[in-house]
C-alpha positions as CSV (number, residue, x, y, z in Angstrom):
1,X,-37.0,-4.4,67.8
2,X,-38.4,-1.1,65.7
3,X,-35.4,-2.4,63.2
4,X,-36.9,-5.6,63.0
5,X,-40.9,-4.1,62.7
6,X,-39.1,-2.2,59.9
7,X,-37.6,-4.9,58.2
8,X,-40.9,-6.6,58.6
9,X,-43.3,-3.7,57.2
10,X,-40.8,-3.2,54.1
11,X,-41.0,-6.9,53.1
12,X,-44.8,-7.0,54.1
13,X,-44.9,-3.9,51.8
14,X,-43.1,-5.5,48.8
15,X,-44.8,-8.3,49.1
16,X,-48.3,-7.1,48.9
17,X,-46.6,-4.9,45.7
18,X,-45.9,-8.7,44.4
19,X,-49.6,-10.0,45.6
20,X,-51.3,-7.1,43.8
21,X,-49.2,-7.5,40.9
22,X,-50.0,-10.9,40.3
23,X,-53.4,-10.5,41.1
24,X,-54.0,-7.9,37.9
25,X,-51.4,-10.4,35.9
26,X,-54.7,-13.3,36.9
27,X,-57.2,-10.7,35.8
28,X,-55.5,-10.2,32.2
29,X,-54.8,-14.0,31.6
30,X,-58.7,-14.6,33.1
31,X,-59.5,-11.4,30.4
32,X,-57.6,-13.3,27.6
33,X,-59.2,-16.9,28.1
34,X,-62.0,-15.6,28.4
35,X,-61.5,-14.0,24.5
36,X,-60.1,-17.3,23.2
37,X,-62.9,-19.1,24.6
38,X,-65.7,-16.9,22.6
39,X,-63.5,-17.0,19.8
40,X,-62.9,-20.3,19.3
41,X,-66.8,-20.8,20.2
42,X,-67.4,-18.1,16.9
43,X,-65.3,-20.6,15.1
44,X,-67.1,-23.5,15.7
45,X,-70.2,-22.3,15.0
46,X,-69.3,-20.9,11.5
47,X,-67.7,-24.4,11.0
48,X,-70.7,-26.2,12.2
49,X,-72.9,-24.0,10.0
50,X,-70.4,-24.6,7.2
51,X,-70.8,-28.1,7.5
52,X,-74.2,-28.1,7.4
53,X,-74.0,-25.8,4.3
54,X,-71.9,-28.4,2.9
55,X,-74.4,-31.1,3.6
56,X,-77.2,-29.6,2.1
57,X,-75.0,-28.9,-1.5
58,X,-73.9,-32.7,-1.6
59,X,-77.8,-33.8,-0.9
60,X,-79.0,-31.6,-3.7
61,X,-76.0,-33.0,-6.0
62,X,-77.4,-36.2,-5.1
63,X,-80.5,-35.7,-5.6
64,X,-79.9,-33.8,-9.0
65,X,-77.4,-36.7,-10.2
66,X,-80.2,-39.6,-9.1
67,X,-82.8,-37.6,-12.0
68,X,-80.6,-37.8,-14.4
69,X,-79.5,-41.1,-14.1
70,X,-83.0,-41.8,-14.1
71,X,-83.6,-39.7,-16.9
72,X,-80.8,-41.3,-18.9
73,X,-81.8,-44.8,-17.9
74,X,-85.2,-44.0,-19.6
75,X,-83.3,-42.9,-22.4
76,X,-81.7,-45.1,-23.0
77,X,-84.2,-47.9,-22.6
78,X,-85.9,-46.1,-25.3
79,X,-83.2,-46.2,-27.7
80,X,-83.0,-50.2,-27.0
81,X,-86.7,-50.3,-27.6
82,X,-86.6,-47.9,-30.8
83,X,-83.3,-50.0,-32.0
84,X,-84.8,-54.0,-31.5
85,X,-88.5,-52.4,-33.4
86,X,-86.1,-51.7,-36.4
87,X,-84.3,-54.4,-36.6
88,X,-87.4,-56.4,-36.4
89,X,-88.4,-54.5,-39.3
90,X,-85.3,-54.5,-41.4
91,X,-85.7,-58.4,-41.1
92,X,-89.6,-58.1,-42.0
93,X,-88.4,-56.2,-45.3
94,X,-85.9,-58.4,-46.1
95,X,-88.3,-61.2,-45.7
96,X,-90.8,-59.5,-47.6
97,X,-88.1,-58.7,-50.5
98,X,-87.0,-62.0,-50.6
């Protein structure tokens, strides 16, 4: 009977060694996740703040292109103008010249 309380003890002893063990292997893989997850929170925040970066550069482009088409579509309405007010008076001096 000790033999058996013996037998008992040693593989009550090894397996706490085993329980303990694993429980600091749980503790490092909790410690890890743990650093993943507030990495990969850093990560998306910088994206999401890269994005919005990004955002704001293609609205100002947009904006910036819209005045000068604008600005170009006055333009060049003005050159139509300036070009149909001299042909109207090429054919006024042609008309006057005979």
């Amino acid at each position: 009977m000790k033999e058996m309380f013996g037998m008992i003890l040693v593989k009550l002893d090894s397996l706490d060694q085993k329980v303990t063990k694993n429980s600091i292997e749980i503790e490092s893989i909790k410690s890890d996740i743990q650093v993943i997850a507030e990495v990969q929170k850093a990560h998306m925040d910088q994206n999401e703040r890269d994005h919005e970066k990004i955002v704001i550069l293609i609205d100002n482009q947009i904006g910036l292109h819209s005045i000068i088409l604008k600005n170009l579509s006055s333009d060049v309405q003005r050159i139509d103008n300036d070009q149909r007010a001299l042909e109207r008076e090429v054919l006024d001096i042609k008309r006057k010249i005979g």
